[in-house]
N, CA, C and O atoms as a GROMACS GRO file, in nm:
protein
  264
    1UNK      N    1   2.320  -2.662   2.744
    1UNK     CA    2   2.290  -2.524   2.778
    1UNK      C    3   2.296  -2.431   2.657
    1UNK      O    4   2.187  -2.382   2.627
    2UNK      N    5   2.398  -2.398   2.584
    2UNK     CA    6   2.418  -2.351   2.453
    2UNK      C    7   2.311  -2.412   2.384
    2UNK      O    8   2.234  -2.322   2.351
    3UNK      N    9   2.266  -2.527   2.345
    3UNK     CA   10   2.179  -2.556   2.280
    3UNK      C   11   2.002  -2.485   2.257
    3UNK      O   12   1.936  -2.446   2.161
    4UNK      N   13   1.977  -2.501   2.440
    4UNK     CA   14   1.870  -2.370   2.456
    4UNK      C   15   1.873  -2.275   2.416
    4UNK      O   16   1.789  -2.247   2.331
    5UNK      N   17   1.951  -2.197   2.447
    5UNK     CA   18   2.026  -2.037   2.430
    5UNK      C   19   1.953  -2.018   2.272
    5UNK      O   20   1.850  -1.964   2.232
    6UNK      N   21   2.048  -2.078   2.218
    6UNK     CA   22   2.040  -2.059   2.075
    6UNK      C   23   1.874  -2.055   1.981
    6UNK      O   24   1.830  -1.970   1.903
    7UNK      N   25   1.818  -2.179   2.026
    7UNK     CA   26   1.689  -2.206   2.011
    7UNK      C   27   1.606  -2.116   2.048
    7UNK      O   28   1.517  -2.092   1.966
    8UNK      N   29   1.606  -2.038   2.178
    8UNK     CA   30   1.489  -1.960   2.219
    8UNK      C   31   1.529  -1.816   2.153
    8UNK      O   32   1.463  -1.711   2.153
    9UNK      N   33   1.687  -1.849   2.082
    9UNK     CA   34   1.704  -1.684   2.016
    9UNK      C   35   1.625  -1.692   1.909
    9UNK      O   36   1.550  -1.597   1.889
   10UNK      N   37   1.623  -1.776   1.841
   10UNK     CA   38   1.567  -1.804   1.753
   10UNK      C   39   1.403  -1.789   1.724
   10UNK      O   40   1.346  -1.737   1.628
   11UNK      N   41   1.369  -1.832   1.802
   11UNK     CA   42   1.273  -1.826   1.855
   11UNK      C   43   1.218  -1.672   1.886
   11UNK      O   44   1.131  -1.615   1.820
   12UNK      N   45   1.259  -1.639   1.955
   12UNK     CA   46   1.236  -1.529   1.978
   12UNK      C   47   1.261  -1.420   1.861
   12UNK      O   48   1.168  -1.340   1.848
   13UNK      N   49   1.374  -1.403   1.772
   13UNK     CA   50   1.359  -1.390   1.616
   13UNK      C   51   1.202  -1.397   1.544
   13UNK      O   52   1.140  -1.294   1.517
   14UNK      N   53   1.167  -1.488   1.526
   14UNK     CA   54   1.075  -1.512   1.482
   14UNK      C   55   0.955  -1.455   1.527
   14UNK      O   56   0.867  -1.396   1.464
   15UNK      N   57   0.964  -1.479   1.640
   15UNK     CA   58   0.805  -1.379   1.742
   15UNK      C   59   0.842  -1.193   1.670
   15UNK      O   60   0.767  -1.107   1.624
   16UNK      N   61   0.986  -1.199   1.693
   16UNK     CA   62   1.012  -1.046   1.656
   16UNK      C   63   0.954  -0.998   1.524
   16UNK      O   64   0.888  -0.895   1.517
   17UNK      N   65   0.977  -1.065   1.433
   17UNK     CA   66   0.997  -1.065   1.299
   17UNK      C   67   0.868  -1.047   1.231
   17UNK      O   68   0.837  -0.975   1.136
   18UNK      N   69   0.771  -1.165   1.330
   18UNK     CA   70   0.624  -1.165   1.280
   18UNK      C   71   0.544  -1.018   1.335
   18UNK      O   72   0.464  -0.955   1.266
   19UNK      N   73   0.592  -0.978   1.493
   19UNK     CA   74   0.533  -0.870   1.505
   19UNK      C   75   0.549  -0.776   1.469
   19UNK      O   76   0.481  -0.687   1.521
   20UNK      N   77   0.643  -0.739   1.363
   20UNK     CA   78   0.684  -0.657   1.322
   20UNK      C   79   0.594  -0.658   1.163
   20UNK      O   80   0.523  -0.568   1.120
   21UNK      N   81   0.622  -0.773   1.107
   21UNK     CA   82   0.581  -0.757   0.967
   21UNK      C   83   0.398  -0.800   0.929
   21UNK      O   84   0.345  -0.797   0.817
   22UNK      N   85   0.334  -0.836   1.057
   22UNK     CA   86   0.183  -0.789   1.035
   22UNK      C   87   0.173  -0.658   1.064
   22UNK      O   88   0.062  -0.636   1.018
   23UNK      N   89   0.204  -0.574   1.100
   23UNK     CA   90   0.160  -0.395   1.137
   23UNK      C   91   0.175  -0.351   1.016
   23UNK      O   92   0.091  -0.292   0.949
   24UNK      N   93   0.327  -0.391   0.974
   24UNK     CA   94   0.350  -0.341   0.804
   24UNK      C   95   0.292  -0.378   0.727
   24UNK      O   96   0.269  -0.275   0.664
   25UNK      N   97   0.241  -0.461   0.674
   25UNK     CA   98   0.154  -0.551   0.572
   25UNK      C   99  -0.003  -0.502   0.611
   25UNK      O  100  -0.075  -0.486   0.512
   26UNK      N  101  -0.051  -0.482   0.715
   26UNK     CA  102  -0.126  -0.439   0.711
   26UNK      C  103  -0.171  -0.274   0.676
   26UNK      O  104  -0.278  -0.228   0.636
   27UNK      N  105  -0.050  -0.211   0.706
   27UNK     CA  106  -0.062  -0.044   0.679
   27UNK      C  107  -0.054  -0.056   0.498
   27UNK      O  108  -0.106   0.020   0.416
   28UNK      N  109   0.009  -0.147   0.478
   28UNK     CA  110   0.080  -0.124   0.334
   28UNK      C  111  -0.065  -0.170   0.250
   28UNK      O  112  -0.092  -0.106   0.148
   29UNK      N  113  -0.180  -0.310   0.305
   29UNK     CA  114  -0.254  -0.308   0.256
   29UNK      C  115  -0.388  -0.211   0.267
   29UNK      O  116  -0.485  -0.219   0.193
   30UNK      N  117  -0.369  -0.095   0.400
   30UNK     CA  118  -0.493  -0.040   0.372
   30UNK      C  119  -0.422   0.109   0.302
   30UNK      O  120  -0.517   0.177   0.262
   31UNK      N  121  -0.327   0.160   0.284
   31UNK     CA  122  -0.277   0.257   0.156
   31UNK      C  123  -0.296   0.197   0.009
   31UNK      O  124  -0.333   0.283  -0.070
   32UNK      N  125  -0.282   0.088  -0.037
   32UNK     CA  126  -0.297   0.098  -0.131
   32UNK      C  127  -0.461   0.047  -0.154
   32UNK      O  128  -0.505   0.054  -0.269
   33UNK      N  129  -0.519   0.014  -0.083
   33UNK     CA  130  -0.649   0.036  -0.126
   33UNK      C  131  -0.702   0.178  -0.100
   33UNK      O  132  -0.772   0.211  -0.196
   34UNK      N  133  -0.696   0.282   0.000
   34UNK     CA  134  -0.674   0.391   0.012
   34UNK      C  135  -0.638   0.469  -0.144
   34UNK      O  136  -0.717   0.536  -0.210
   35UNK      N  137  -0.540   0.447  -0.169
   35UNK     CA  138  -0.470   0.481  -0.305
   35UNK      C  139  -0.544   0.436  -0.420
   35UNK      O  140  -0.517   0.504  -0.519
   36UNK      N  141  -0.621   0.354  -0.439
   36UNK     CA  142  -0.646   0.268  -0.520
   36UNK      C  143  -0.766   0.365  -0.612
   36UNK      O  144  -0.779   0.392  -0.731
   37UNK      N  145  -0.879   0.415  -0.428
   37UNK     CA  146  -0.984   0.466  -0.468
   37UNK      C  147  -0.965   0.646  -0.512
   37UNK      O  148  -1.070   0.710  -0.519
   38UNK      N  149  -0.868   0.700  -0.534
   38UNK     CA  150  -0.810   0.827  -0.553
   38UNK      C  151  -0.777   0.825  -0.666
   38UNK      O  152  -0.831   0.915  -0.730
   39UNK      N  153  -0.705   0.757  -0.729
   39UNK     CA  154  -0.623   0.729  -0.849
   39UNK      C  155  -0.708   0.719  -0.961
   39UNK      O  156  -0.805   0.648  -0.935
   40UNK      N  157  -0.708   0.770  -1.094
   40UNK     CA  158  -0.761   0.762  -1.222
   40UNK      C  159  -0.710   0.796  -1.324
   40UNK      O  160  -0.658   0.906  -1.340
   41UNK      N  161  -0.715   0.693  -1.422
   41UNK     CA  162  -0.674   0.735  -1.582
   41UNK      C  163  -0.760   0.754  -1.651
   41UNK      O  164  -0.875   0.709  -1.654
   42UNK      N  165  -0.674   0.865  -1.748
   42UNK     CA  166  -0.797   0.919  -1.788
   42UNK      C  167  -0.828   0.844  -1.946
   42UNK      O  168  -0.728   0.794  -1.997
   43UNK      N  169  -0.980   0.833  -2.038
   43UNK     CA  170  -0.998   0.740  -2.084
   43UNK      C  171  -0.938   0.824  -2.212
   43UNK      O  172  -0.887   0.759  -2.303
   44UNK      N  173  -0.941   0.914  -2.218
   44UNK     CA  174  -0.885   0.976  -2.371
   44UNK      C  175  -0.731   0.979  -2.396
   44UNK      O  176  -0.682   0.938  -2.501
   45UNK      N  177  -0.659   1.028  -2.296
   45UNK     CA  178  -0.511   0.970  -2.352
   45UNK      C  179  -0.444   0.926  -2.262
   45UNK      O  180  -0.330   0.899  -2.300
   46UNK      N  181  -0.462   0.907  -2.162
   46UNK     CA  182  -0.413   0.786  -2.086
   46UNK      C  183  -0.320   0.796  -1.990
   46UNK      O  184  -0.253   0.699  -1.953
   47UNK      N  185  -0.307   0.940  -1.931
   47UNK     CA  186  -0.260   0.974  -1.829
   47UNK      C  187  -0.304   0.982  -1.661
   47UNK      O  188  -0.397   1.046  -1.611
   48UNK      N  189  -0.226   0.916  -1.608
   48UNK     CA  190  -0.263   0.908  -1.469
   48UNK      C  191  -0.252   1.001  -1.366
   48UNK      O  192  -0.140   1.048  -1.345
   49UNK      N  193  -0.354   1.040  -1.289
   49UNK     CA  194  -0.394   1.184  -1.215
   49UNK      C  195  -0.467   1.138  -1.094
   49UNK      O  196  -0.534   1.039  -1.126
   50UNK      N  197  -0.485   1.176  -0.943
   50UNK     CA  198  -0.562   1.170  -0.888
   50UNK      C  199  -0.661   1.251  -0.869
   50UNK      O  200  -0.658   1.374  -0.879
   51UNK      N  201  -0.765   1.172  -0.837
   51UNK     CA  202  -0.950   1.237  -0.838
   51UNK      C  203  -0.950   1.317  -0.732
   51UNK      O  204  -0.925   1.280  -0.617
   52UNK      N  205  -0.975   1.420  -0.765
   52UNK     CA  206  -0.998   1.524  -0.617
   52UNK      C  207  -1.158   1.550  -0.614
   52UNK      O  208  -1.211   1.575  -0.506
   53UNK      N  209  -1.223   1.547  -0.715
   53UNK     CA  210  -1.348   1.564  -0.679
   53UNK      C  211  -1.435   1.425  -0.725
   53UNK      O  212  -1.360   1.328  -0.718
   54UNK      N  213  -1.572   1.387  -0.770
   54UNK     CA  214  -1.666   1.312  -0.795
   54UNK      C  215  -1.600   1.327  -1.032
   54UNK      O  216  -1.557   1.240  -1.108
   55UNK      N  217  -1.618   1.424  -1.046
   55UNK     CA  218  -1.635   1.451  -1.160
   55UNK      C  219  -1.489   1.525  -1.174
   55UNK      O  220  -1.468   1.642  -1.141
   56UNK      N  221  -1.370   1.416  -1.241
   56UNK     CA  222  -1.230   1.468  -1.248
   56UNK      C  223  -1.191   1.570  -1.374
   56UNK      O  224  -1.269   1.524  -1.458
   57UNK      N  225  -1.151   1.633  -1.414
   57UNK     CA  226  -1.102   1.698  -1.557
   57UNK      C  227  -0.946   1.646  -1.565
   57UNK      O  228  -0.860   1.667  -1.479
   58UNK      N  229  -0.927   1.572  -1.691
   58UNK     CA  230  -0.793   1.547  -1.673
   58UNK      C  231  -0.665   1.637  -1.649
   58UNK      O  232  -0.636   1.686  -1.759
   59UNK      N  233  -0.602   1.667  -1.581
   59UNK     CA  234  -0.480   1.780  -1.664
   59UNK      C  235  -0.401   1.807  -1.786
   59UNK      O  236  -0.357   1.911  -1.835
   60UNK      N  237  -0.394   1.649  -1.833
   60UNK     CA  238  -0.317   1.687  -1.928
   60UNK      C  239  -0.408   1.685  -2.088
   60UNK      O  240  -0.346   1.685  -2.194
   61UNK      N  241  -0.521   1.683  -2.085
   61UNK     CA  242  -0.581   1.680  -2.207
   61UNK      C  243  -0.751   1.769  -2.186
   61UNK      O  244  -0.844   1.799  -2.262
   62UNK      N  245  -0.729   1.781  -2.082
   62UNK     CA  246  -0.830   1.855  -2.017
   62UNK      C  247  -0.992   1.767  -2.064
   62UNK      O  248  -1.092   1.835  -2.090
   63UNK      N  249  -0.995   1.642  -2.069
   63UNK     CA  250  -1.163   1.598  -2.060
   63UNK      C  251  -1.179   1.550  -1.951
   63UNK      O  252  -1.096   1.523  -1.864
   64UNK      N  253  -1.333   1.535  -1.955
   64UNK     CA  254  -1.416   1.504  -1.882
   64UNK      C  255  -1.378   1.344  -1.805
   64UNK      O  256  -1.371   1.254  -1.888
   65UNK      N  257  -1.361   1.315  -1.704
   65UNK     CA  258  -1.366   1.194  -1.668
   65UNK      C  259  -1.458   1.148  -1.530
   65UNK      O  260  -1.485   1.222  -1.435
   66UNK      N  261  -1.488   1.035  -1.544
   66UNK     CA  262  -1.616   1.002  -1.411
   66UNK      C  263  -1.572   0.895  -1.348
   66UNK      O  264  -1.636   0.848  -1.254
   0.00000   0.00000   0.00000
């Protein structure tokens, strides 16, 4: 009897564990592709800024970036 018990906790662990960590893995992989397409360095000195428009101006060196 104990022997079941234990097993289907287990078990059941595992069902928990998985439904839990595909929702996360999946949010986590569509932010950072999300993130991915926002994000730009810039080619003159090499600071990282996100793109708010098509055609970015860096902040900290102020050029042109595409």
């Amino acid at each position: 009897m104990p022997h079941e018990f234990f097993t289907a906790l287990v078990y059941v662990g595992l069902v928990v564990l998985v439904a839990i960590m595909i929702p996360v893995q999946l949010a986590a992989k569509w932010r950072r592709h999300r993130l991915k397409q926002e994000r730009i360095v810039c080619r003159i000195c090499g600071y990282r800024f996100l793109r708010k428009e098509p055609e970015a101006f860096c902040p900290h060196c102020q050029s042109r970036n595409r």
